[in-house]
C-alpha positions as CSV (number, residue, x, y, z in Angstrom):
1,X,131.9,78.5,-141.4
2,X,130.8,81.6,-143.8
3,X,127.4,80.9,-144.4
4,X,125.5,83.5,-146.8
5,X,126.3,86.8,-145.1
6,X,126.3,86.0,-141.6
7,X,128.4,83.6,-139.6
8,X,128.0,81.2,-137.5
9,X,130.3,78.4,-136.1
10,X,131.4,75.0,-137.3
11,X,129.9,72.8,-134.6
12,X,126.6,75.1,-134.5
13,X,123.6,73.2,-136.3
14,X,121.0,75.2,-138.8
15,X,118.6,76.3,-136.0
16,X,115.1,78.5,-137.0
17,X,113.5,80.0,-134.0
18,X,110.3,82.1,-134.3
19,X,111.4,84.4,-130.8
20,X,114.4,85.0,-130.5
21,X,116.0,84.5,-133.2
22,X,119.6,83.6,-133.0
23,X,121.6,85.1,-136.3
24,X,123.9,88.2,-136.6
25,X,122.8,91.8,-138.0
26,X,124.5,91.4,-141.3
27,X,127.9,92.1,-140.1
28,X,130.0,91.9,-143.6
29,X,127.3,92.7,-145.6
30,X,127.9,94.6,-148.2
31,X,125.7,97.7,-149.5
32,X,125.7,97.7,-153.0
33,X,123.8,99.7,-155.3
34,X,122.8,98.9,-159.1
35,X,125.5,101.7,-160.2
36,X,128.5,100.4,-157.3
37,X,127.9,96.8,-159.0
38,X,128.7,97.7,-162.5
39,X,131.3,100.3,-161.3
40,X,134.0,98.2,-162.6
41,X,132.5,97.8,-166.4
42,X,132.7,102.1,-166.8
43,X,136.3,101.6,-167.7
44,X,136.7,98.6,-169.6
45,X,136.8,98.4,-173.4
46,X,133.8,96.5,-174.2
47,X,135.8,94.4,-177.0
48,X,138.5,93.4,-174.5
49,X,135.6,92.2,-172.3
50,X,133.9,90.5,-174.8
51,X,137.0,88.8,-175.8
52,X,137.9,87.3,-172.5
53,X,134.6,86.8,-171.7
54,X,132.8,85.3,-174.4
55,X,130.6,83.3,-172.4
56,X,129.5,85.3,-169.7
57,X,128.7,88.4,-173.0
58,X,126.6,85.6,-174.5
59,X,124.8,85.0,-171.7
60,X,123.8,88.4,-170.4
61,X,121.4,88.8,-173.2
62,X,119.7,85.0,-172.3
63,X,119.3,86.5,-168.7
64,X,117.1,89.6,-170.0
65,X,115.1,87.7,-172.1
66,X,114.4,85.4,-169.5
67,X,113.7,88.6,-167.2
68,X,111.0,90.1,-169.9
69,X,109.0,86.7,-170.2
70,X,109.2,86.0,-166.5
71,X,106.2,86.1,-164.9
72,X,105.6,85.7,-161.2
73,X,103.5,82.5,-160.7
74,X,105.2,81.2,-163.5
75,X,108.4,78.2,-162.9
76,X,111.6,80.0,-163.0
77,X,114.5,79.1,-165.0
78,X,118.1,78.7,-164.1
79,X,121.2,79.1,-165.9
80,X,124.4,77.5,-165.1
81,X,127.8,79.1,-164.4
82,X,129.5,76.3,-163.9
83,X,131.7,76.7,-167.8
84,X,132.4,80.0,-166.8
85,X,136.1,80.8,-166.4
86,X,137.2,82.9,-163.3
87,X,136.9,86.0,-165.3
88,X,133.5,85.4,-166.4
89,X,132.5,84.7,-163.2
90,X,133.6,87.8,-162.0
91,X,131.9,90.1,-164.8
92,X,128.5,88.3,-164.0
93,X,129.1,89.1,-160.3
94,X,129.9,93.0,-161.1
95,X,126.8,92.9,-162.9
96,X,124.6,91.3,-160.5
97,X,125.6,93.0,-157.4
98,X,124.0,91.8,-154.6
99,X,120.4,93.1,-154.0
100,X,117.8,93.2,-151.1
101,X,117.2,89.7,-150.2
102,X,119.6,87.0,-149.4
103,X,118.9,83.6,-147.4
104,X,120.6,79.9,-146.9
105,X,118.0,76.6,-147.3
106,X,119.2,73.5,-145.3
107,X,119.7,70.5,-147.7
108,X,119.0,67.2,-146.4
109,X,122.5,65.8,-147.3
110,X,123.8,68.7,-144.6
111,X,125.0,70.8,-146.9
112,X,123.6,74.6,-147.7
113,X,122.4,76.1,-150.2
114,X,123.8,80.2,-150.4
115,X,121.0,82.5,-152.3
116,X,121.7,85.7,-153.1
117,X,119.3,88.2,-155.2
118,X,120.7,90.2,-157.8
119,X,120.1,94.2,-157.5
120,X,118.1,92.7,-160.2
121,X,114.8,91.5,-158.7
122,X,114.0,88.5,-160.0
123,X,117.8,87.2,-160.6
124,X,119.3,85.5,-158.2
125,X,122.4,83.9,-157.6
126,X,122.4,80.6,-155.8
127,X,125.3,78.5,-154.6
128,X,125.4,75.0,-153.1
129,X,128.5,73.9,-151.8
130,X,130.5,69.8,-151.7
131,X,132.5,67.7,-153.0
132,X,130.1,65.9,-155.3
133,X,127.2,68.2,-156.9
134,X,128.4,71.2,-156.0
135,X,126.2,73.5,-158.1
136,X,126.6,78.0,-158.9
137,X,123.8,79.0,-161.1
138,X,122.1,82.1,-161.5
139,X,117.9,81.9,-161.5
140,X,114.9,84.0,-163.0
141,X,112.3,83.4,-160.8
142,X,109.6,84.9,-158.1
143,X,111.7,83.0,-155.8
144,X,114.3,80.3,-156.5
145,X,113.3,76.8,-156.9
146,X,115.5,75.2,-154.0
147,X,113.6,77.7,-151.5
148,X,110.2,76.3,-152.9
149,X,111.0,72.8,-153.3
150,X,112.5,72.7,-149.5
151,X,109.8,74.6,-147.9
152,X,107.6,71.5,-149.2
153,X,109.7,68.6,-149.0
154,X,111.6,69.0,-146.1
155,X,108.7,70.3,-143.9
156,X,106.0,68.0,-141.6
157,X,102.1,68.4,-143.3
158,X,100.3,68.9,-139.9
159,X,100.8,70.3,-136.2
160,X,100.2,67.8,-133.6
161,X,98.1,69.8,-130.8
162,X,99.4,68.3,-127.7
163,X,98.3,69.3,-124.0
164,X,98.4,72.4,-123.0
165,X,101.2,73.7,-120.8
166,X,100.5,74.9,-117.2
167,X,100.4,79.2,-117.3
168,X,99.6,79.0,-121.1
169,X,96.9,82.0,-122.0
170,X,96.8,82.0,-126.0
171,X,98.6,79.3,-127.6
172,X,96.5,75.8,-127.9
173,X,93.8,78.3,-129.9
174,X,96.5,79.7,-132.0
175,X,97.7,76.0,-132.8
176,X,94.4,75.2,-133.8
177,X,94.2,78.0,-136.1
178,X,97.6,77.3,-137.8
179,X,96.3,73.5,-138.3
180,X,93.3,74.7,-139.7
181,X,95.1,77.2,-142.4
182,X,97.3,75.0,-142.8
183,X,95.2,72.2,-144.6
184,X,92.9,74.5,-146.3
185,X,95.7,76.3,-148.3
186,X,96.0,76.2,-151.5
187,X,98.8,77.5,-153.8
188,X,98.3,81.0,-155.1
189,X,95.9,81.7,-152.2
190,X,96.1,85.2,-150.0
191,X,98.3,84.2,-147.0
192,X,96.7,83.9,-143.7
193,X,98.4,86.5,-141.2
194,X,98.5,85.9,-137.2
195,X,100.0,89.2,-135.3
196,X,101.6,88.7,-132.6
197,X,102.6,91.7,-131.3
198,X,98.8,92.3,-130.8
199,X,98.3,88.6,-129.3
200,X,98.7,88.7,-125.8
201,X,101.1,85.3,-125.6
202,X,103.5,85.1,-122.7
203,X,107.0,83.1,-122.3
204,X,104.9,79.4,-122.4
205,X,103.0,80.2,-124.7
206,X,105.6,80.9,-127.4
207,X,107.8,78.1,-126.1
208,X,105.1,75.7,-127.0
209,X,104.2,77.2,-130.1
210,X,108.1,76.9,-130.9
211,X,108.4,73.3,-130.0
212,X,105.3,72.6,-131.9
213,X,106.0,74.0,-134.5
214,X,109.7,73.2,-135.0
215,X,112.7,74.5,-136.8
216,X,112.5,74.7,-140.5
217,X,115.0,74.5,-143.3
218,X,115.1,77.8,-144.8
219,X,116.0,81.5,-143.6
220,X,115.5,84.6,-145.5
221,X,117.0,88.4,-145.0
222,X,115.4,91.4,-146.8
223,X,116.7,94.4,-146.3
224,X,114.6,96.5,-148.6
225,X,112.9,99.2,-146.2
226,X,113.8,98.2,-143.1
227,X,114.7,94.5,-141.9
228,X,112.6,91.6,-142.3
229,X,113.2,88.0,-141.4
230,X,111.9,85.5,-143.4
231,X,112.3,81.9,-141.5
232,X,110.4,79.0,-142.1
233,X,109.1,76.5,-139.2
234,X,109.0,72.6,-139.6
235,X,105.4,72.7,-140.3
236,X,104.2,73.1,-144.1
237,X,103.5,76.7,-145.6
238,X,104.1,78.4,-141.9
239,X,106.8,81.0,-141.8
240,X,108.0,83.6,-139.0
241,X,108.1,87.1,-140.3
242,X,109.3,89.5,-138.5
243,X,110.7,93.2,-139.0
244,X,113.4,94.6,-137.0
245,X,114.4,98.5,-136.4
246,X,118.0,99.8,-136.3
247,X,118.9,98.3,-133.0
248,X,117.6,94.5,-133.9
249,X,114.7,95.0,-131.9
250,X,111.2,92.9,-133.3
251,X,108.7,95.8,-134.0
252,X,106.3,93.4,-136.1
253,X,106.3,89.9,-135.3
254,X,103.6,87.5,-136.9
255,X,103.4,84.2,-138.6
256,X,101.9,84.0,-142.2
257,X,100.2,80.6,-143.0
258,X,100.8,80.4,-146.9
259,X,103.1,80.3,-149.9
260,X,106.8,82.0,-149.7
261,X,105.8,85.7,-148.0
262,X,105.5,88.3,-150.7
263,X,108.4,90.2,-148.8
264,X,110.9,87.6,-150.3
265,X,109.5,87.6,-153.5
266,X,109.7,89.0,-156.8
267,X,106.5,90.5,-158.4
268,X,105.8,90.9,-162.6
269,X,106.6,94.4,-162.4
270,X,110.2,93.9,-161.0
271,X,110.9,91.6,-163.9
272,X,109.8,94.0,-166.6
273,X,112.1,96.7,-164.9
274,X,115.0,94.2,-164.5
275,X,115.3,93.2,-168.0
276,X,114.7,96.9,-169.3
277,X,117.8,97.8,-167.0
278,X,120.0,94.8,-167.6
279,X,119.3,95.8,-172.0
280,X,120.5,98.9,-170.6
281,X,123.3,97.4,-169.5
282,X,124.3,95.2,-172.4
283,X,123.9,98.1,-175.0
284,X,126.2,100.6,-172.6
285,X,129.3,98.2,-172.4
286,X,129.0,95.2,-174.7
């Protein structure tokens, strides 16, 4: 089954480790730049395009208003594509492109939700597959709301402690400091940050942080300046963040006890450029 831009296999359930994680290198992705996505538009006659694609030119300008009252701790707001026609669909993909991050979130039905930010930060594209509900919509937001909403409702409150595993050095303190951070944070509050690659924490150690912690519903690709995963665990506002080199080797692995890391997130200044490019946009070919 395609899943986002990795693969992985019909039988295989949504796992979320912290080490090692279990995913492909973005085999299939494709690289595309603010200029490759529009590529396409340079040659069309702007009349013919909005002619067969009234609905998709209307809302183009929605979509950079929405950018240019974003704001980043403000709700986002999506917009559906679902009365689109097939070319329509395929003008607002040439314009959206396909940015830095992408992810999947784990619905509790078993189906999964596809997310896919725009070289627009800020405007993402999200798709949730089925037979009933099946929803395509394109979002303004920090983050979309299907990544926040999970990463609350679909997660456990508090870490049981448990006994400590024979050889363990580091781990039952670390626990207790995720538990801690974990019921004092509020949202909007500076993330709390535990380094690993500077915590001494050998092979049981990180299995019983693992199997404390759990899998989550929710994994997260940036590939901005370098590669960073973004996956949450099955406790509440814990995620594992780690950044990878060229040859998919961890170089900074750490847990972040807080909202949706900043890495995976959309900040005011990104919307303010957005909508000033996508204007751009509209006034160059419609």
């Amino acid at each position: 089954m395609r899943v986002g831009f990795w693969s992985k296999s019909e039988e295989e359930d949504m796992q979320t480790t912290i080490l090692p994680v279990g995913h492909d290198n973005g085999e299939g992705r494709r690289g595309v730049t603010a200029a490759g996505a529009i590529s396409a538009l340079a040659t069309a006659d702007s009349a013919e395009l909005a002619r067969q694609c009234p609905a998709a030119a209307a809302l183009l300008p929605q979509l950079a208003a929405a950018l240019g009252a974003q704001r980043a701790v403000a709700p986002s707001r999506a917009f559906t594509l679902e009365g689109l026609n097939d070319a329509e669909r395929q003008l607002i993909a040439d314009v959206l492109g396909e940015g830095e991050v992408s992810g999947i979130v784990a619905l509790p039905d078993g189906r999964v939700a596809q997310i896919q930010e725009s070289v627009l930060a800020g405007l993402w594209r999200v798709r949730v597959e089925g037979e009933v509900d099946a929803r395509d919509y394109v979002e303004v937001g920090a983050v979309p709301e299907i990544v926040l909403r999970a990463a609350l409702d679909f997660t456990a409150p508090a870490v049981a402690l448990g006994d400590a595993p024979a050889d363990a050095m580091n781990v039952m303190p670390v626990l207790a400091e995720i538990r801690e951070r974990m019921a004092a944070h509020r949202p909007g509050a500076r993330s709390h940050v535990i380094n690993f690659t500077l915590l001494p924490m050998n092979e049981t150690d990180m299995a019983h942080l693992q199997q404390s912690l759990g899998n989550g519903p929710i994994q997260l690709f940036s590939r901005g300046y370098g590669t960073c995963r973004v996956l949450a665990t099955g406790a509440r506002h814990v995620w594992s963040v780690q950044f990878t080199n060229a040859m998919d080797t961890v170089i900074l692995d750490t847990l972040e006890i807080g909202d949706v890391p900043e890495v995976a997130r959309a900040a005011d200044e990104d919307f303010e450029d957005s909508a000033e490019r996508l204007t751009e946009i509209i006034e160059a070919y419609f």
